[in-house]
C-alpha positions as CSV (number, residue, x, y, z in Angstrom):
1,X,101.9,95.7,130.0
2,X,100.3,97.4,127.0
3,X,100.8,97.1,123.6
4,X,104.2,97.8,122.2
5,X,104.6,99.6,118.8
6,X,107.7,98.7,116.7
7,X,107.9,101.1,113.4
8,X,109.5,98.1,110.7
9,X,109.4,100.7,108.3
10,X,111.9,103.5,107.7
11,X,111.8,107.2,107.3
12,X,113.1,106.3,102.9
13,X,110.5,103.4,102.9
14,X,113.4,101.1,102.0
15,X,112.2,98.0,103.2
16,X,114.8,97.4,106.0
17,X,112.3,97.0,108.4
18,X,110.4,93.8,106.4
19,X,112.7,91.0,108.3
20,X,111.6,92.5,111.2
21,X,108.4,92.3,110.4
22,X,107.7,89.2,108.9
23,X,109.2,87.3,112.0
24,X,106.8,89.5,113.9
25,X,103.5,89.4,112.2
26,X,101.2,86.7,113.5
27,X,103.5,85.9,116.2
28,X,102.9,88.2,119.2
29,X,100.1,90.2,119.4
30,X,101.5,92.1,122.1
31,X,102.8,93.9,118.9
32,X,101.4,96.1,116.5
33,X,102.8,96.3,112.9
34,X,102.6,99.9,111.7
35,X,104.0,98.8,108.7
36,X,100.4,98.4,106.7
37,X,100.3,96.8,103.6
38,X,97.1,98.6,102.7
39,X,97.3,102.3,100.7
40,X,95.5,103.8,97.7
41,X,95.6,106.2,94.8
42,X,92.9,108.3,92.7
43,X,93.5,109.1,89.3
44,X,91.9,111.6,87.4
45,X,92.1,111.9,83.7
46,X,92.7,115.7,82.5
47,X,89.7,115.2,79.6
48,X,92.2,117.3,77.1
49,X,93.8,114.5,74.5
50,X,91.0,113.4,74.5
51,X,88.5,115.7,76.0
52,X,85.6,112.7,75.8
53,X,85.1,108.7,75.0
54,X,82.5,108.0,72.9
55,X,81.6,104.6,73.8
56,X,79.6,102.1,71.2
57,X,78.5,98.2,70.6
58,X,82.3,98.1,69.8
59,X,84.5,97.8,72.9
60,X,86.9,100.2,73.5
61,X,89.8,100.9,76.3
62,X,89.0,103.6,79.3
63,X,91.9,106.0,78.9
64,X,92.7,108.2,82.4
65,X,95.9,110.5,82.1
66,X,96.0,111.2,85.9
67,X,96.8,114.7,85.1
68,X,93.5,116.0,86.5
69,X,93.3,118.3,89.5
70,X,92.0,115.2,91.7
71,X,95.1,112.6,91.3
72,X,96.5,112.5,94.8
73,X,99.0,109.7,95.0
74,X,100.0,110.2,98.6
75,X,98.7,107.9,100.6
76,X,100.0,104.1,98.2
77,X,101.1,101.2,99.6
78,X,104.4,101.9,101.3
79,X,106.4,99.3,99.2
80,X,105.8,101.2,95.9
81,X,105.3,104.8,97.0
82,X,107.5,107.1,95.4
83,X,108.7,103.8,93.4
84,X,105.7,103.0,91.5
85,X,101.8,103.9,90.8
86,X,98.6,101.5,91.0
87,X,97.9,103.4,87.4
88,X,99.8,103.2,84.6
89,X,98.5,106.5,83.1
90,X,100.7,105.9,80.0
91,X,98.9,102.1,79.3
92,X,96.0,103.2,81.2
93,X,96.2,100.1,83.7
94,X,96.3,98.7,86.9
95,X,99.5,98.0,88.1
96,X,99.6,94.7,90.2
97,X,102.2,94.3,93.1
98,X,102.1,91.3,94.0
99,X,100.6,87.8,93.5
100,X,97.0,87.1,95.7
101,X,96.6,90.9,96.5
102,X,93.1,91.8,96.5
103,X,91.8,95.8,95.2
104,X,89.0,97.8,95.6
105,X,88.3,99.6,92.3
106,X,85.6,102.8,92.0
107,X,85.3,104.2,88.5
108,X,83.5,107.3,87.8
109,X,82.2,108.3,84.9
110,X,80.3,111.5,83.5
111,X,77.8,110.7,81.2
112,X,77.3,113.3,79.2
113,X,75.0,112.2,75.7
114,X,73.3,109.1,74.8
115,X,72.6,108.7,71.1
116,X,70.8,105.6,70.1
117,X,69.1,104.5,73.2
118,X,71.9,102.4,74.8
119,X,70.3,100.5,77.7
120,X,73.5,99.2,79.6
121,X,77.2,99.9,79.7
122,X,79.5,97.1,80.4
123,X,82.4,97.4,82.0
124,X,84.9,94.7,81.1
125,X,88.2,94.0,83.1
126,X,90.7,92.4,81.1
127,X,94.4,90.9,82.0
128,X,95.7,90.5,78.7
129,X,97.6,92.3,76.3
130,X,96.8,94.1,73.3
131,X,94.4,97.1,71.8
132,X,91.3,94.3,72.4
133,X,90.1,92.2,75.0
134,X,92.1,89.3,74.8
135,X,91.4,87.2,78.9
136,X,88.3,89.1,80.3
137,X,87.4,88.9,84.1
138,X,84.6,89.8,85.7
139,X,83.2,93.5,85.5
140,X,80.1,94.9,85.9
141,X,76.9,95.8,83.7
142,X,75.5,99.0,84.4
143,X,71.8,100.0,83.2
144,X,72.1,103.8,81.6
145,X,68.1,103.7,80.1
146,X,66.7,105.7,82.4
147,X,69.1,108.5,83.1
148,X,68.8,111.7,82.3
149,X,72.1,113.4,80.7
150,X,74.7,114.4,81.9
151,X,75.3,112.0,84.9
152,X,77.9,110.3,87.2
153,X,77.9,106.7,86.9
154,X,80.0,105.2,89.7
155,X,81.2,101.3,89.3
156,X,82.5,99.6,92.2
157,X,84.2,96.5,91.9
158,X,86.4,93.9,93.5
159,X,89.7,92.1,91.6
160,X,92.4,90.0,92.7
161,X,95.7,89.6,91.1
162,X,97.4,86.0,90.5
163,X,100.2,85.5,88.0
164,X,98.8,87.0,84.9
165,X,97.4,90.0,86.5
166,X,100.5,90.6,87.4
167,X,102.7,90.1,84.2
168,X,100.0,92.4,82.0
169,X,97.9,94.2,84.4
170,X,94.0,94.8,84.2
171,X,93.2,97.2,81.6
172,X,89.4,98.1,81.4
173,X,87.2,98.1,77.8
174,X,83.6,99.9,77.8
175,X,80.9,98.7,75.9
176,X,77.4,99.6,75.1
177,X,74.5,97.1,73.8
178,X,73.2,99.7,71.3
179,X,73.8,103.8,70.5
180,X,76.5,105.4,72.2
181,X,77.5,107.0,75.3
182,X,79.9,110.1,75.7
183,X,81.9,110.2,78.8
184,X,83.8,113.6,80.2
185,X,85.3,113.2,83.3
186,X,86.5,110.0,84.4
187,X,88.3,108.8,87.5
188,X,89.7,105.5,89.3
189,X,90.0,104.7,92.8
190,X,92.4,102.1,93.4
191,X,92.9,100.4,97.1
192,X,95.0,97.5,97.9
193,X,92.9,95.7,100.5
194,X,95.3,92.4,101.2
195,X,98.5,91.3,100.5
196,X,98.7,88.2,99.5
197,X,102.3,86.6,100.4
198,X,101.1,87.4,104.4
């Protein structure tokens, strides 16, 4: 006999179906759960209030709106969709949804002037709260010497959420070693890539 599909979800994503599932999962694989906790977002910011960043040796928050013309929201994670956002465009921040999921994060950011010959950008996750970096995790360091202006600088990076994460999301500070660096359009891919209470 072949696989049998069972739909745990509903047609108002109200989480009915989740008893079902969880007895389900691991259990059987003669089953397949099309309930997937995976799903993503892309928020763009509208680059009107303000129109740029000017980033210096002085760390300072990445501000997305999501009102650009290539937020698509569509395809979240069932269990918030419609409910919630990965983004908070208002705090600009991840939203966590739970505690041990795992996320695939793309910025992208236009370059578009360096003053001062800045060599790197840093990009600096942090899961505090606040206007400053107050418990940094892990980012990224990007070299910006050699490029020409303007330019698309694309970050990838990889964060999991435990209790803090959760309570205060992951906000995102830019920071330059020397000079600055003006940034237009900027965008973040967000994918939940585990759930963690599986």
């Amino acid at each position: 006999m072949g696989k049998q599909v069972i739909a745990v979800g509903t047609t108002a994503n109200d989480g009915t179906g989740d008893t079902l599932r969880a007895s389900m999962i691991k259990v059987n694989d003669n089953f397949t759960d099309v309930y997937s906790e995976h799903g993503w977002g892309n928020y763009q910011d509208a680059a009107t209030t303000p129109a740029t960043l000017t980033i210096n040796t002085t760390a300072s928050k990445l501000q997305i709106d999501g009102g650009g013309t290539l937020t698509n929201t569509s395809y979240l994670p069932r269990e918030i969709r419609g409910i919630s956002e990965l983004w908070d465009t208002t705090n600009d921040k991840i939203n966590g949804i739970g505690v041990g999921d795992t996320y695939a994060v793309r910025l992208n950011l236009e370059i578009t002037a360096k003053t001062g010959a800045p060599k790197i950008l840093a990009i600096i996750p942090d899961i505090g709260v606040g206007a400053g970096i107050t418990i940094p995790i892990p980012g990224a360091i990007i070299p910006v010497e050699a490029s020409a202006v303007p330019f698309s600088l694309p970050v990838d990076l990889k964060l999991f959420s435990l209790a803090t994460f959760i309570a205060n999301g992951c906000q995102f500070f830019l920071q330059t070693d020397a000079g600055t660096l003006t940034i237009g359009e900027r965008t973040i891919f967000i994918e939940r890539t585990y759930k963690g209470d599986l």
